[in-house]
N, C-alpha and C positions, 0 to 999 in steps of 0.2 A: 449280311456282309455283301458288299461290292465288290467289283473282283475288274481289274484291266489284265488281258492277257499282252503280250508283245513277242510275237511271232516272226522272226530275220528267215526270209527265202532267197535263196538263190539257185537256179537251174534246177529245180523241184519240180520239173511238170509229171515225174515217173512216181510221186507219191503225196504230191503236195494236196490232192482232194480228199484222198484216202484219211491222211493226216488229220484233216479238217475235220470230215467224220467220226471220227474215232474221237477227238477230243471233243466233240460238241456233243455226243453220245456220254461221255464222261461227265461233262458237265451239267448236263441235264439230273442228274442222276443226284447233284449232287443236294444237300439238304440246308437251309437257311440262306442261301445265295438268292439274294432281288434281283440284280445287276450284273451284268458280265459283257464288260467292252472286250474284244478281240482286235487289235492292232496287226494287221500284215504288213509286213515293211521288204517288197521285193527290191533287192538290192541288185540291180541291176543285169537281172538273168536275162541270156541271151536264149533260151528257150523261150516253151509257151507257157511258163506258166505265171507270167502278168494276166493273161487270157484265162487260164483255169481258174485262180482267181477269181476275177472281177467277175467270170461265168456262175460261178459258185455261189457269189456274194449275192448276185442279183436273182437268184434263181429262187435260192433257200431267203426263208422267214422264220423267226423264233422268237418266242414269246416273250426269253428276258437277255436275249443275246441280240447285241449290234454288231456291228463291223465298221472299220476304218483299214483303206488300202493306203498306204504310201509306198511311191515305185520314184525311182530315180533311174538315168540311161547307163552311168557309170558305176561299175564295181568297185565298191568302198570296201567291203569285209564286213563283217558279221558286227564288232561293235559298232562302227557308223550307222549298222541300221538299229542297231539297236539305240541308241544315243537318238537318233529320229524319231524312232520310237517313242522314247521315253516323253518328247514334247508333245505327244498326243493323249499321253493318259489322261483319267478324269477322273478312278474311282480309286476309293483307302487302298484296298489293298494291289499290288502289282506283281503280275506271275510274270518272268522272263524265264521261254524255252525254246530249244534249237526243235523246228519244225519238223523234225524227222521223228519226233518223238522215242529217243534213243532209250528213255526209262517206261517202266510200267508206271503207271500214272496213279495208283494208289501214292505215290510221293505227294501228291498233288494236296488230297486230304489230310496225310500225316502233318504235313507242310501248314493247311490253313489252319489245324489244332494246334499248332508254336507259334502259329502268329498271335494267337493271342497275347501270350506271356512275352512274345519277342520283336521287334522291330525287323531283323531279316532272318531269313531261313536257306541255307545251301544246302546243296549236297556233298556229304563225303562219300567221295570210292575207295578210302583205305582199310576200311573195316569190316567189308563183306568182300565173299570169295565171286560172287555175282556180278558185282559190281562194274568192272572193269574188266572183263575178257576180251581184249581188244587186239589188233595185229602187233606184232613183235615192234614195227617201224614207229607206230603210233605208241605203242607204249615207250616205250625209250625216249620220243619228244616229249611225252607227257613229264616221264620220271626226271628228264632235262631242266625242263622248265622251274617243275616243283622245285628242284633243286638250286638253281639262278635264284629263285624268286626269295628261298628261304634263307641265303646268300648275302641277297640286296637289303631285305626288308625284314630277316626275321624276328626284330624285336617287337615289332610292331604284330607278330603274327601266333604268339604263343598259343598251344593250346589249337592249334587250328594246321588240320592235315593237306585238306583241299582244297585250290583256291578256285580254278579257273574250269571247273565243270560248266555246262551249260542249261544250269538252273537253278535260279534265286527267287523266294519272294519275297516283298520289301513293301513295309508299309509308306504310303504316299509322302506322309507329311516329311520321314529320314530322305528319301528320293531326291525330293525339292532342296534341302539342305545341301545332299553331297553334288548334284549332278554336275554344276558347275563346274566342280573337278577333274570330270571324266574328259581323258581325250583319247584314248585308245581306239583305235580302230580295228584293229583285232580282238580276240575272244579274251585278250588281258584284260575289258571293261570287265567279267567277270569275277579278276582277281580286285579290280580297283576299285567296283563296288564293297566289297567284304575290307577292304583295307583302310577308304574312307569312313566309314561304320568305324572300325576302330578308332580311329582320330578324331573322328566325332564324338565319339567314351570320352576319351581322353581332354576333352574340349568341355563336356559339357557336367554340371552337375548333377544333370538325371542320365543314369546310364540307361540304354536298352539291352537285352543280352540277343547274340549270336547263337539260333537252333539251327543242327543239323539234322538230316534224312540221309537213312541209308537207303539207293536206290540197288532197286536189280536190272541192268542191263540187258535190251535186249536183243536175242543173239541176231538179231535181220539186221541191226542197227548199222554193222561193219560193211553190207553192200548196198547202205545209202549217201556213203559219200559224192559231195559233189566237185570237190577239187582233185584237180591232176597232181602228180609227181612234181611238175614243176612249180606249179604255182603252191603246194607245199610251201617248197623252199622259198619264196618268193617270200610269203607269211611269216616263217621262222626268223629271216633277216627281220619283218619288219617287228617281230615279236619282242626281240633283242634289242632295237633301236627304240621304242616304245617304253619299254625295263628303266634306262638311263635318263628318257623323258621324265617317266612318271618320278623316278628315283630326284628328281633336282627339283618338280614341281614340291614334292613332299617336302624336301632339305625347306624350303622357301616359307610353307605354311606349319610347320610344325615347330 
């Protein structure tokens, strides 16, 4: 198996090598993997870690792992890089995850054993008590959102708890099919990938099925935030204007 990682940084320089580590230690480890691109897509951090990066990148060698940097000046948000991202992959399968590596990475392996049987793989945090121990303020956006989302779209959505976690993996060839669709520039790309996958069922006479992972969350995960209080808010306006986007692109193709 082939494996393209896509990796969205922003003002990471306090763990973004550490990060790296840890995941290419994992990787290694792992068994029947030839291949393994790594995509960093530094979205426009006003730190250094463009500079730990590309330090990183050039420093270290490995036998079946590559790397690809994409850095832009301007702060897009997390799906812009990841949507940048996504035009760089090369190999079947594609892991998207928030570079803090918020879960134990055993999801990783659970993950490429559903890929067989499945075209994408998410994660749910409704079903383990692990899962999601997150701040009072954060979870109430999150249980917000869920709620809009299952509001706007839930016919489209049965059977399915969590949309907008920050990790999916997705066979190439479904990728190519929906990307087109994706415009979100927030962490909604997460919901819109899992949504378009649906509409695609529904579209096509060979279904693929939707596997999830229960992750365990972990607990350092809460002081690697990189957004302030404000810019928060900032994201939730655009989260909501996004919602109604996506909501009229869908009415148009379905």
């Amino acid at each position: 198996m082939n494996l393209s990682f896509i990796l969205p940084v922003y003002n990471s320089q306090d763990f973004i090598e550490e990060s790296l580590k840890i995941l290419i230690h994992y990787i290694e480890k792992l068994e029947l993997i030839q291949d393994v691109q790594i995509v960093i897509v530094n979205d426009g951090s006003k730190d250094k870690t463009l500079d730990i990066i590309t330090n990183f990148v050039n420093s270290n060698q490995y036998e079946k792992i590559t790397f690809d940097i994409v850095s832009y000046e301007k702060n897009m948000n997390i799906g812009f890089a990841i949507r940048k991202g996504i035009e760089k992959v090369k190999n079947d399968v594609v892991i998207i995850m928030d570079s803090d590596l918020p879960f134990e990475l055993n999801i990783i392996d659970d993950s490429l054993k559903l890929i067989n049987s499945c075209c994408l793989v998410s994660v749910d945090r409704t079903k383990k008590a692990d899962s999601y121990k997150v701040g009072f303020v954060r979870l109430i956006l999150h249980k917000g959102l869920i709620f809009l989302i299952k509001l706007m779209f839930g016919k489209y959505l049965k059977g399915i708890d969590d949309f907008v976690a920050g990790f999916k993996v997705i066979r190439k060839n479904l990728l190519d099919k929906i990307k087109q669709n994706l415009i979100s520039n927030t962490s909604l790309i997460h919901f819109e990938i899992i949504l378009y996958t649906v509409i695609e069922n529904m579209k096509s006479d060979q279904k693929c099925d939707i596997g999830f992972v229960f992750p365990v969350l972990k607990v350092e995960t809460n002081q690697k935030t990189t957004y302030k209080f404000f810019k928060i808010l900032e994201v939730v306006w655009k989260i909501i204007f996004e919602l109604f986007e996506i909501k009229k692109r869908v009415d148009k193709i379905v």
